[in-house]
N, C-alpha and C positions, 0 to 999 in steps of 0.2 A: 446362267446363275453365277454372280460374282463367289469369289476362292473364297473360304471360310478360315479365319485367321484363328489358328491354335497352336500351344506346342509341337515341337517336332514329333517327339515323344510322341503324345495324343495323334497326330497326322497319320503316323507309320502304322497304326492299329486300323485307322479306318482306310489303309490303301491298300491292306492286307485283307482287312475284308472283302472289298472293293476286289480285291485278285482271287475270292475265293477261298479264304482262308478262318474257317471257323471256331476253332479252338488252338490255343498255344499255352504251352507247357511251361512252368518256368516259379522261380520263386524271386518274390521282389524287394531291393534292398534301398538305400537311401540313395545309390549310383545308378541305381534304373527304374525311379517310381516313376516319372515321366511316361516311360512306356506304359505303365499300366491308368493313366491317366482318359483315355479313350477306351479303352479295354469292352467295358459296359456300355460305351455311350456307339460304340459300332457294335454294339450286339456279338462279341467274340466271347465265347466260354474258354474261361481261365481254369487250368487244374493246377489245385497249391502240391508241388512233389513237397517231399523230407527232405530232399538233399538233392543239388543239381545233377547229382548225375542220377537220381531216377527222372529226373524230369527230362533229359537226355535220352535216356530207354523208353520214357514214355512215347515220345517224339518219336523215335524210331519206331514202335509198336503201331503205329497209330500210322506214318507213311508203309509200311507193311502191308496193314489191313485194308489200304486204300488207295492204295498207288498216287497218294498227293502226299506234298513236303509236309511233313510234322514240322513245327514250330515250335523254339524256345526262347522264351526271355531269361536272362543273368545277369549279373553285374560282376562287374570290375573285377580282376582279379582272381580271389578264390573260387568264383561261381564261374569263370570261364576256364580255368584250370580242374574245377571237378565235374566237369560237363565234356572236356576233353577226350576221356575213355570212350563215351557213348560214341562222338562224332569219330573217334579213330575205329570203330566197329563198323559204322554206319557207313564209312569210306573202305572200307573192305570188301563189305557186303552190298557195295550199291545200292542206299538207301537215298534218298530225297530228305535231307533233314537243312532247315534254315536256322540258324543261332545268331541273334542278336542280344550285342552284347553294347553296355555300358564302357568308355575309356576314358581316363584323365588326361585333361585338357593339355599335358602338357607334362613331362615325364625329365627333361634333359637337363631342366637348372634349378629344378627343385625334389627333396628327395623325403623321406619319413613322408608320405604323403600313405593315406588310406588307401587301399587293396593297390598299393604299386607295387609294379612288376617291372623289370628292365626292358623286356621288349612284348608286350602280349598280343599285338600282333602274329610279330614271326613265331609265336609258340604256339597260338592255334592253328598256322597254317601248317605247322608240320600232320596234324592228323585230318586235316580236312580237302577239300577240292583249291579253296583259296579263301584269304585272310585278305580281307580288305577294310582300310578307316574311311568314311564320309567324314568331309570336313564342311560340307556346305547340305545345306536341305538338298539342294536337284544330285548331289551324288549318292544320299541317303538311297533317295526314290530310283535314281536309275542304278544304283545296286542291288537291292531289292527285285526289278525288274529283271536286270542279268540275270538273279540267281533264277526266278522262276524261268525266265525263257531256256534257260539251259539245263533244268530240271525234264523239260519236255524235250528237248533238242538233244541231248547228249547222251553218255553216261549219266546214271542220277548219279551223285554225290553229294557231300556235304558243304553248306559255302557257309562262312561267320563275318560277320558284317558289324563294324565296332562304333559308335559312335558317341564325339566326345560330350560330356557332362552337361557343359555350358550349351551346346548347339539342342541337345535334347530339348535344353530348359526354354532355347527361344521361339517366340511366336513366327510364326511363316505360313504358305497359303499352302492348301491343300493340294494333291498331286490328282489331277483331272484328266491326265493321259489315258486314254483306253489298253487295255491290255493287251497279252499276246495271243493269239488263237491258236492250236493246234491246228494241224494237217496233216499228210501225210509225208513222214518223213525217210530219206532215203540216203547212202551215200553217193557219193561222188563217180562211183563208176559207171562204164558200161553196160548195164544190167544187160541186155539180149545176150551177148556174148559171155559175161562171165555165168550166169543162171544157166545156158544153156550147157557150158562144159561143163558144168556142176554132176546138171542132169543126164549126160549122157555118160560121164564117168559112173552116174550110179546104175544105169539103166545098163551100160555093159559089165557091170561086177555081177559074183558069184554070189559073194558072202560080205554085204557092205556091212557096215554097223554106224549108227546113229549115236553120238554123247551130244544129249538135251541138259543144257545146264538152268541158269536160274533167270538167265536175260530172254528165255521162253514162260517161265510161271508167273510173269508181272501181266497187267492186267493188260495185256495186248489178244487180238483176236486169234493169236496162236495157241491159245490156252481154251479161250471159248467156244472153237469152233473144232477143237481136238487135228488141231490140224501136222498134230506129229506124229498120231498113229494114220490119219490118210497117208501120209508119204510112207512113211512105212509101208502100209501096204500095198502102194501101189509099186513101188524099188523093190521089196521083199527083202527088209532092210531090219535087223536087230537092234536093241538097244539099249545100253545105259543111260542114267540118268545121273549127275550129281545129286547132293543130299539139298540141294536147293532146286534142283526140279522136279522133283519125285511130285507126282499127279500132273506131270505134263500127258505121261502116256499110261493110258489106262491098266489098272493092276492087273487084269485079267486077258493084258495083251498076251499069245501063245509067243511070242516072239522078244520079250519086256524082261532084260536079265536085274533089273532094281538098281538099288542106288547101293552097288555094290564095289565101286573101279578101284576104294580104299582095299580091298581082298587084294590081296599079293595074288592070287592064283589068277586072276584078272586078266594078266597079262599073255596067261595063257593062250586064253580065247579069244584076245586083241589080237595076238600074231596068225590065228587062222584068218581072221580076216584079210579081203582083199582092195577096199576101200574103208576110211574114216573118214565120218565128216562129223566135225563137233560146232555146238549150235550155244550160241549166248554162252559160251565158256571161259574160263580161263585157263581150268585145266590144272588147277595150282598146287600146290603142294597139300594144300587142304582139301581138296577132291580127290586126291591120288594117294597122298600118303608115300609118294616116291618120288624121283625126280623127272621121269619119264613118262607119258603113256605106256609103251608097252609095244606098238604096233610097230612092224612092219613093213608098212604096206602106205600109199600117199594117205596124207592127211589134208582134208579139207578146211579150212577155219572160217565161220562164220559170224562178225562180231560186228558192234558198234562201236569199239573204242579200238581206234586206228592204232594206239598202242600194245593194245594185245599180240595185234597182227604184225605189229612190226616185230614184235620179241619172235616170231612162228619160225619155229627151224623143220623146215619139210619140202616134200615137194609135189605140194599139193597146191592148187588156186587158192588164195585169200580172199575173201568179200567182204567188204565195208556194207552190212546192213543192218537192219532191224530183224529179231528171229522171224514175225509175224510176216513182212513183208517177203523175206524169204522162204519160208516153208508152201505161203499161197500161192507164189511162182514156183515151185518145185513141182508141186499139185497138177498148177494147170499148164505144164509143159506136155507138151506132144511126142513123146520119142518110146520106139521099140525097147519092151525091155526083157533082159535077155531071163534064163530059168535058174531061177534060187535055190538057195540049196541049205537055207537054215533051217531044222528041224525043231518043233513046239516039245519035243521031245528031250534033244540034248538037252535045250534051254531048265527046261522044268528039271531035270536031272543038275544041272550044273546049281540052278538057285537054290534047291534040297539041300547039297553039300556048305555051299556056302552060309545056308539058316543054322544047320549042324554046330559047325566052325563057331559061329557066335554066340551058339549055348554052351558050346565048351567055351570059349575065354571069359565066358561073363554069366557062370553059372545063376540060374533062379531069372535072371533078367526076362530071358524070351517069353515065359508064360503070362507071369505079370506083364506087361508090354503086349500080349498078345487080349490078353483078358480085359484089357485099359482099351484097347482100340475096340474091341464090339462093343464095349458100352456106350458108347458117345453118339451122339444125336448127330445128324448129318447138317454138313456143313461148319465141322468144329475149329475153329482154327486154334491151331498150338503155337506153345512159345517156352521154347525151352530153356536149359541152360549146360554150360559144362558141367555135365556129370555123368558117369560111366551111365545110369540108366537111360538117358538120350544116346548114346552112343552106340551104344546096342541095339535100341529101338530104331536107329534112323537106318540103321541098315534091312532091316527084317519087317518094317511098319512100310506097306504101299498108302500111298496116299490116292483119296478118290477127286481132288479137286489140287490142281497145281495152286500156290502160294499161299498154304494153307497150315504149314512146319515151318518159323522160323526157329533157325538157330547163331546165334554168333560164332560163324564158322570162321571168318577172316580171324581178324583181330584177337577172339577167342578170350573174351573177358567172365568175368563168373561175375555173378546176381542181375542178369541180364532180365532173365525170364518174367518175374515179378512185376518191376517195371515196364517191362514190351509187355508185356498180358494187358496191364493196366491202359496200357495208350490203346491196344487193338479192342480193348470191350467198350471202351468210349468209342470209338470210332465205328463199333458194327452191336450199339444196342439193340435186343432183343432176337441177337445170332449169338451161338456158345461160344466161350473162351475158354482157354484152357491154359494153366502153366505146369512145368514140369523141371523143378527143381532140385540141386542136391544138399543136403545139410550143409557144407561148406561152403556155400554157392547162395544159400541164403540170408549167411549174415552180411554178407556184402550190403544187401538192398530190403534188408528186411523190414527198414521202417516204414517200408512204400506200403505196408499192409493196408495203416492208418489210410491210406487213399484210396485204397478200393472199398474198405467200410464208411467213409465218409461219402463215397459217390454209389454207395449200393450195389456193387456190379458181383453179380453171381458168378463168379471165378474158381472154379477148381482148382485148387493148389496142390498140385501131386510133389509133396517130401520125399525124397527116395533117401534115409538116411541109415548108410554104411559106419557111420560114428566116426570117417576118416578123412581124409584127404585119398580115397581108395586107389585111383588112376596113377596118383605122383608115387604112392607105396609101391605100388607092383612094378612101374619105370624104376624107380630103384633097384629092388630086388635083380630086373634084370641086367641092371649094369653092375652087380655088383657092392652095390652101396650098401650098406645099412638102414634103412628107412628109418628117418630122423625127423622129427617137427612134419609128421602128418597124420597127428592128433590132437584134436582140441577137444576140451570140454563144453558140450553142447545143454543148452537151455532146454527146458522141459519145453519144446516146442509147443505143444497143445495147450498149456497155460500162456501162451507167451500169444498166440493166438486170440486165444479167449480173451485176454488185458487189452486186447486190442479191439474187441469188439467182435471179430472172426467167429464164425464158427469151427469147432476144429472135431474131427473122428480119428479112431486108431482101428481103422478093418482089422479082423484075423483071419481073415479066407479073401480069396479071390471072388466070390460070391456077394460075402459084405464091403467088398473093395466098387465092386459096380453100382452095388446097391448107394453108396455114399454117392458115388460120383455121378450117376442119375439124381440123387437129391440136391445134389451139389448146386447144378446148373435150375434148379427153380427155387433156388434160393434167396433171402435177400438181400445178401451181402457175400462176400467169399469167404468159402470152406476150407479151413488145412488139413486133406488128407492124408496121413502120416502110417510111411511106409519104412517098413525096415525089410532085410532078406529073407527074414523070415517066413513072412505070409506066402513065401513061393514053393513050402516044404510041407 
């Protein structure tokens, strides 16, 4: 069949669908209507955000829910400079997110020129995987292609792909290359030899312990096939989990200390151990909250990004792999293993103390948070935000299914939740969503509301509103400071809802807090359930 001549624009929509790509995010300006020229005519469902940077959290929501790249379209300038937060989250937290973006043709001898920017290149690629310009149609399409092949090959991250005004506008032939196929992928090493001392360092420890981080909760068969409590059980091997793997290993494992390694006391029981082996981690300062593990004793490290492993200061074996493809060889390795001596006992005594701890620093939290997770329909996926109620909750909440709590842990951006809620309920309708937001956290992205009652999606919006900036008050307090500028005056949310079209509730018991959030989810549009500390008294 002869190449089908159309805009570039129009072209790049139907090679996206062509790769699998069903819906993109994005809002469109006079710098990148071109893009949305094809839009409808290759069958891609378009979501209008408010502001590029919910259409950015949309994107990420949505590669979350689905382990495929979210897509967004923006133009020139301001639209890729307020889409920039999402992509530096999204590159934190190893998401799959693709931005394309609109650029002028020509920057260097002409200037007052509409959304120009000195270099906007080099400014998205400081928060992304890589910033790259097509200046002809075949490097449009084999950027494009990059990105996706290296979405399934690599580390996910983010790639922004810029292309200039004029080339958008011109006619060219359609991109007829067949795509890439997955497989199975693996690194570069030795596997018999290095898998083998893995497993025989665990098979002769006492008291190993396992750190599952978040490069195991992604849709790989290590998650599906629960294949980290088999090794577990078969090493007789405890474990932590970061706050990005939590439901890799089942809650009611006798041996499962949670997604607790932020506890200072943590480190306690890191040093009785006699082997670590950490699994899809990084280990960062945002799973640890210090600058160390803690241990002891060797550390193992198992990753996909040679540069984690190369930062590894230990003296333990390194493995370049996949978590899935590792944990299924730990599994079916064949070696004597020696008599364990973790007790279901300490463990459940240690995680008591540590639930304790977190209702004292963050009085009223744990009930509410406890009282929020029985109500929820299984299968819920959440999407939080920074705010002391997540925080609390991620530590004390097991989850029953890995990749099913996002949070913006990296990068650590507020009004995240609203817009990620909204990308992951498009992407998994007629399964529950959920957000969990905090008053200050929601004016960021509050106008994304309009998008969830324009597309219908029965979204729980948990407000958790301290009427503060609560988290930055109390870091004051302990340094010392005066807490200064962490109060704003806040909109009568529930009205502010309602203008919007929402349905909005104000529970006064924990009782009509479940009851809303059960009505919530068979709703016809999303619900603002609006919480203050009170309700936990």
């Amino acid at each position: 069949m002869a190449d089908q001549l159309r805009p570039l624009g129009a072209q790049i929509s139907h090679m996206l669908k062509a790769r699998g790509v069903d819906v993109i995010f994005g809002i469109p300006g006079v710098h990148n209507q071109e893009l949305y020229r094809g839009i409808e005519e290759a069958g891609i469902t378009h979501v209008l955000a408010r502001h590029e940077q919910g259409a950015g959290f949309m994107a990420d929501g949505y590669a979350r829910a689905t382990g495929q790249p979210g897509v967004a379209y923006v133009i020139t300038g301001p639209g890729l400079c307020n889409i920039m937060t999402p992509m530096g989250q999204a590159y934190s937290d190893s998401v799959p997110m693709l931005v394309i973006s609109s650029c002028l043709d020509e920057t260097a001898a002409t200037r007052g020129q509409l959304h120009q920017m000195k270099d906007q290149r080099a400014a998205a690629e400081t928060v992304c995987d890589w910033s790259e310009e097509a200046r002809t149609a075949e490097a449009a399409y084999a950027l494009i292609d990059r990105a996706l092949v290296e979405f399934e090959t690599q580390r996910a991250r983010p790639k922004h792909i810029q292309v200039p005004i004029a080339l958008l506008e011109a006619v060219t032939k359609s991109h007829n290359r067949p795509g890439f196929v997955q497989g199975n992928i693996y690194g570069d090493l030795d596997y018999d030899d290095h898998i083998a001392e893995v497993a025989q360092m665990l098979a002769r420890a006492e008291r190993p312990v396992f750190v599952f981080g978040g490069g195991i909760a992604d849709y790989g068969s290590a998650a599906k096939e629960a294949l980290a409590a088999k090794v577990m059980d078969k090493y007789g091997a405890a474990a932590f989990c970061t706050y990005a793997g939590r439901g890799v290993v089942p809650s009611d494992h006798p041996l499962y200390f949670g997604s607790t390694l932020g506890r200072p006391s943590s480190i306690s029981v890191l040093k009785t151990a006699d082997l670590v082996v950490a699994v899809g981690t990084e280990l960062a300062e945002v799973d640890l909250w210090r600058t160390e593990l803690g241990n002891e004793c060797p550390l193992v490290r198992v990753d996909i990004d040679a540069g984690i492993l190369a930062e590894t200061r230990n003296d333990g074996p390194v493995v370049r792999c996949d978590a899935s493809g590792f944990l299924a060889m730990m599994r079916d390795m064949e070696v004597p293993v020696s008599k364990q001596i973790w007790t279901a006992e300490e463990v459940a005594a240690q995680r008591a103390l540590w639930r304790a701890q977190v209702d004292a620093e963050r009085p009223g939290i744990v009930p509410v948070a406890e009282a929020l997770r029985d109500c929820l329909p299984e299968e819920t996926m959440i999407y939080s935000d920074m705010t002391q109620f997540a925080y609390a909750a991620k530590e004390i909440w097991d989850m029953d299914l890995p990749g099913h709590w996002h949070h913006p842990t990296g990068f650590g951006t507020l009004g995240y939740a609203l817009p990620a809620a909204i990308g992951g309920a498009v992407a998994r309708r007629g399964l529950p969503t959920m957000a969990i937001i905090g008053d200050y956290g929601f004016h960021y992205t509050m106008q994304e509301l309009g998008v969830a009652v324009e597309l219908g999606l029965p979204i729980p919006i948990i407000l958790w509103d301290n009427c503060k900036l609560g988290e930055i008050e109390e870091s004051m307090t302990r340094a010392q400071i005066a807490p200064n500028a962490v109060v704003a005056r806040n909109p009568d949310f529930v009205k502010l809802a309602e203008a919007f079209g929402a349905g909005a509730v104000v529970p006064r018991s924990l009782d009509e807090m479940q009851r809303a959030v059960r009505e919530a989810f068979a709703a016809d549009g999303p619900t603002l359930i609006y919480l203050t500390p009170e309700i936990a008294t």
